[in-house]
Backbone bond lengths (Angstrom), bond angles and torsions (degrees), N, CA, C in turn:
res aa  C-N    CA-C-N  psi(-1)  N-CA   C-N-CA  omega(-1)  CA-C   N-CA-C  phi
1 X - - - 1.445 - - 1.525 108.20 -
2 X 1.451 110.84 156.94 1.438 116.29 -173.33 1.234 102.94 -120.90
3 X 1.652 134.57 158.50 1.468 129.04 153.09 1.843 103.16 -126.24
4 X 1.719 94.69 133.51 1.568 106.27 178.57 1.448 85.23 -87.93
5 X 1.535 127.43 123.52 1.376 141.16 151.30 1.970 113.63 -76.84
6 X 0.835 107.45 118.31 1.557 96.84 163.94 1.502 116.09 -137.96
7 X 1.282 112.68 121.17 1.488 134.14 176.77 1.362 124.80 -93.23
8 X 1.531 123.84 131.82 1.146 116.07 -179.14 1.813 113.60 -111.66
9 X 1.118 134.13 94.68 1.119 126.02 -156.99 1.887 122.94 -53.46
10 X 1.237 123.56 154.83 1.328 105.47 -166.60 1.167 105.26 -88.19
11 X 1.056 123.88 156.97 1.679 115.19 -169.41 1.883 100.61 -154.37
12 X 1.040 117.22 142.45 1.864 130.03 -163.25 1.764 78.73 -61.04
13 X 1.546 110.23 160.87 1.533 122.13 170.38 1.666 119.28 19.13
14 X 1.838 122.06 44.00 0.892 120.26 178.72 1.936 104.70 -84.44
15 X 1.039 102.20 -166.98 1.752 110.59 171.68 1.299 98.93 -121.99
16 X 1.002 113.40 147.54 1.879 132.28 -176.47 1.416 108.01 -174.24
17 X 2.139 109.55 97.01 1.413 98.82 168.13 1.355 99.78 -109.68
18 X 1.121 106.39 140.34 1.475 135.17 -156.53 1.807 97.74 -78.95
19 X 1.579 103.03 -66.73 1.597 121.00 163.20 1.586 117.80 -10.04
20 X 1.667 103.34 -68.36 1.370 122.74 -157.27 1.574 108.76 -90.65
21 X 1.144 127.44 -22.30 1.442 158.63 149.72 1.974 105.76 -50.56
22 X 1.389 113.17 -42.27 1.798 99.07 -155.79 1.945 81.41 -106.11
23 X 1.550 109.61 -37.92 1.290 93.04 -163.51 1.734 119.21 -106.58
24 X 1.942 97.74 6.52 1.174 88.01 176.85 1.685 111.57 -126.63
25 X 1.148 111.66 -45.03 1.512 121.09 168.12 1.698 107.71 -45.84
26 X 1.532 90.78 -72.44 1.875 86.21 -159.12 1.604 108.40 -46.93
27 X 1.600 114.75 -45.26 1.252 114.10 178.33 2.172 118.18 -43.93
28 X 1.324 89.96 -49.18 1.622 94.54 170.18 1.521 107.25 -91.39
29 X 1.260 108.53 44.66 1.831 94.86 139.37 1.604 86.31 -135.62
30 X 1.497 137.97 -54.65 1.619 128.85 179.83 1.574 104.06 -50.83
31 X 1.261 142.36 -38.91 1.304 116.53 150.85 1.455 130.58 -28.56
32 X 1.295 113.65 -63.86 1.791 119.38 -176.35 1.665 98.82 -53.45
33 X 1.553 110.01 -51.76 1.223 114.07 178.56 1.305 125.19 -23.31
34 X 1.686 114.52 -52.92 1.028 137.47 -158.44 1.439 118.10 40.06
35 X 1.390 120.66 -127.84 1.326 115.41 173.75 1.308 124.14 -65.70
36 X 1.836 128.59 -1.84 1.590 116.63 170.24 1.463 106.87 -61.75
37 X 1.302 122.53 -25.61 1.050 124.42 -142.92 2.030 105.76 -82.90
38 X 1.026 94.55 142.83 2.039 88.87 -168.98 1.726 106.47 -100.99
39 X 1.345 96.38 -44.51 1.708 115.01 -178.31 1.702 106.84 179.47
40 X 1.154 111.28 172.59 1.122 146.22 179.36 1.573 151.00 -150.29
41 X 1.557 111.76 116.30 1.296 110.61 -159.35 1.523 100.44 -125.25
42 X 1.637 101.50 141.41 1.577 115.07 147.29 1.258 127.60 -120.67
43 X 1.426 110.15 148.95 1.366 129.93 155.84 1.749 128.65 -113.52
44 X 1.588 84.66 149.24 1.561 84.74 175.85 1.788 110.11 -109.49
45 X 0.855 138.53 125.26 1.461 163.46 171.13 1.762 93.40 -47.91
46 X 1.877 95.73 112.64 1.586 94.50 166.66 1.090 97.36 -109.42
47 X 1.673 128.93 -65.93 1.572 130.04 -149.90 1.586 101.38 -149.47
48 X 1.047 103.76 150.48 1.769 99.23 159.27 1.538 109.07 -94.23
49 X 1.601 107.25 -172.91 1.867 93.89 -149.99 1.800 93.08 -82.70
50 X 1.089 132.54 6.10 1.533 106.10 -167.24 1.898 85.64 -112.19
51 X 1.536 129.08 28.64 1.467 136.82 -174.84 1.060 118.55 57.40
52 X 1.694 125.12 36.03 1.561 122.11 -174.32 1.426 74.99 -90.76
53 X 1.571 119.55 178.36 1.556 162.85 136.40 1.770 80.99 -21.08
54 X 1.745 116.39 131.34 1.330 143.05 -166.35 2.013 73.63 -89.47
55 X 1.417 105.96 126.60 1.751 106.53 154.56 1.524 128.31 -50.80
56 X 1.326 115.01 -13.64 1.943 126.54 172.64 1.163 92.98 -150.10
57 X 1.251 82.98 136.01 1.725 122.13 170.68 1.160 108.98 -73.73
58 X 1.292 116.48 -14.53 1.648 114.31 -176.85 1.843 90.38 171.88
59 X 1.493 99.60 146.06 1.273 134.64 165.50 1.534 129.01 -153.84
60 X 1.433 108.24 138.15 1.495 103.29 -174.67 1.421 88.89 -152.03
61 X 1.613 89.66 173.91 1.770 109.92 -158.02 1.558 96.41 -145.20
62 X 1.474 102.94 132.96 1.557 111.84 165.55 1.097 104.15 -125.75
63 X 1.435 136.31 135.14 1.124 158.83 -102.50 1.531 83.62 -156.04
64 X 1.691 135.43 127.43 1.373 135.28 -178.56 1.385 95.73 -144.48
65 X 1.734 106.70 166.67 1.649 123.23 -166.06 2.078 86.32 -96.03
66 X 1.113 102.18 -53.88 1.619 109.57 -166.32 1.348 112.18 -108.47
67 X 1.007 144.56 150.74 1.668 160.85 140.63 1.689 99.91 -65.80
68 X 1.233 137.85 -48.21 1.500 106.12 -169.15 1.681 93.02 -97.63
69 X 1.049 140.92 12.63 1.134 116.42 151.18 1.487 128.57 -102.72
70 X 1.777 111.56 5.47 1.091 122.19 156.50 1.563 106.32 -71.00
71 X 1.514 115.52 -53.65 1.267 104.28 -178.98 1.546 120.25 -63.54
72 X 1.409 125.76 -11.12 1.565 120.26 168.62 1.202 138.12 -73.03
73 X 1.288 87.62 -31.93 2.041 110.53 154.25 1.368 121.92 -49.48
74 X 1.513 102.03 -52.16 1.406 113.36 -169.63 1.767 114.75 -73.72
75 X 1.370 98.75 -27.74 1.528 115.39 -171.91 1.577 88.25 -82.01
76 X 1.232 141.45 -19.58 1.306 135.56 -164.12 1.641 103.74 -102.57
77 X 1.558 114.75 -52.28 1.375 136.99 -157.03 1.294 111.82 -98.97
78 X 1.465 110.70 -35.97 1.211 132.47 -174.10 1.406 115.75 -22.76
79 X 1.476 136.84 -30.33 1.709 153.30 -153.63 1.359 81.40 -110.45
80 X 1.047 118.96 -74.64 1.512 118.00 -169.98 1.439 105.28 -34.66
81 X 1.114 118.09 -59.41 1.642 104.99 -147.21 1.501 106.48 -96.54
82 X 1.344 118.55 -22.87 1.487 119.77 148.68 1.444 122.25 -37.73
83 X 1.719 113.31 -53.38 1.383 105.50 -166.68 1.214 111.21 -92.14
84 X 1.795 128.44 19.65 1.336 140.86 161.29 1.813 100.02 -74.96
85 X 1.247 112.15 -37.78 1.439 111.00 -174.72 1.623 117.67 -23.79
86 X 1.533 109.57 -56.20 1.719 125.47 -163.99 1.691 96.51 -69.31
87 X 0.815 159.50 -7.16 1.390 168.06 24.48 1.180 113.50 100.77
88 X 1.735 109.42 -59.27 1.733 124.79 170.87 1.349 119.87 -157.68
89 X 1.868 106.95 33.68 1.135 125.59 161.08 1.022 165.76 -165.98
90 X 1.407 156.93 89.62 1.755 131.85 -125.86 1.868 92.23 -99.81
91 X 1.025 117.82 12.34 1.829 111.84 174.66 1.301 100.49 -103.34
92 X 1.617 101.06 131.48 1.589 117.41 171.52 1.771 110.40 -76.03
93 X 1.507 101.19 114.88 1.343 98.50 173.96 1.424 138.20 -73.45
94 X 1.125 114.96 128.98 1.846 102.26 165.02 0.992 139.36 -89.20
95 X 1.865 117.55 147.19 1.575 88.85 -163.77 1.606 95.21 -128.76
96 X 1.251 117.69 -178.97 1.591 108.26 172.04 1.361 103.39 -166.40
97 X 1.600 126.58 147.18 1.253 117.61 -173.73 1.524 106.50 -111.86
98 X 1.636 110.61 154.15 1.550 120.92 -170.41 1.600 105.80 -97.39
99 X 1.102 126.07 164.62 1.487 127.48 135.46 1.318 110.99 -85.60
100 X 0.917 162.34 48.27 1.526 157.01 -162.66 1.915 107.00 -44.43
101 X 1.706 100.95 105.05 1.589 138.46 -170.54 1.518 94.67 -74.42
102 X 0.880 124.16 -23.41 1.439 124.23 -152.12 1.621 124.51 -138.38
């Protein structure tokens, strides 16, 4: 199993809607997913542990069966779901993929 991580870094007077982000984005990319898709989680970024400003404002993880059929989606969908980004955000996200060991 794989997990797509994507982080949005926190940034002073950025935009982050949380709303349009949990119930509309993630849903339209685990849609395309269709069945790679295992589950999906978000978080919203409060603090790190000593109460500074959390380093992301938000991070979430989708959890997939395959890597090249994540990448076939993306090679297909990929425009699409990028240019949903401005939507519920002016922070460029990062993303990175897991092997998930565990």
């Amino acid at each position: 199993m794989y997990c797509v991580s994507i982080a949005y870094p926190n940034k002073e007077s950025a935009r982050f809607d949380f709303d349009y982000f949990a119930q509309k984005h993630i849903p339209l990319v685990t849609g395309h997913l269709a069945a790679n898709a295992v589950k999906s989680e978000v978080r919203k970024g409060l603090s790190s542990p000593d109460g500074s400003p959390a380093a992301f404002t938000c991070m979430a993880n989708i959890w997939i069966r395959s890597l090249e059929e994540f990448r076939g989606v993306m090679a297909e969908h990929g425009r699409e779901i990028m240019a949903d980004v401005p939507n519920y955000t002016d922070i460029e996200p990062i993303l990175q993929i897991d092997e998930v060991l565990d």
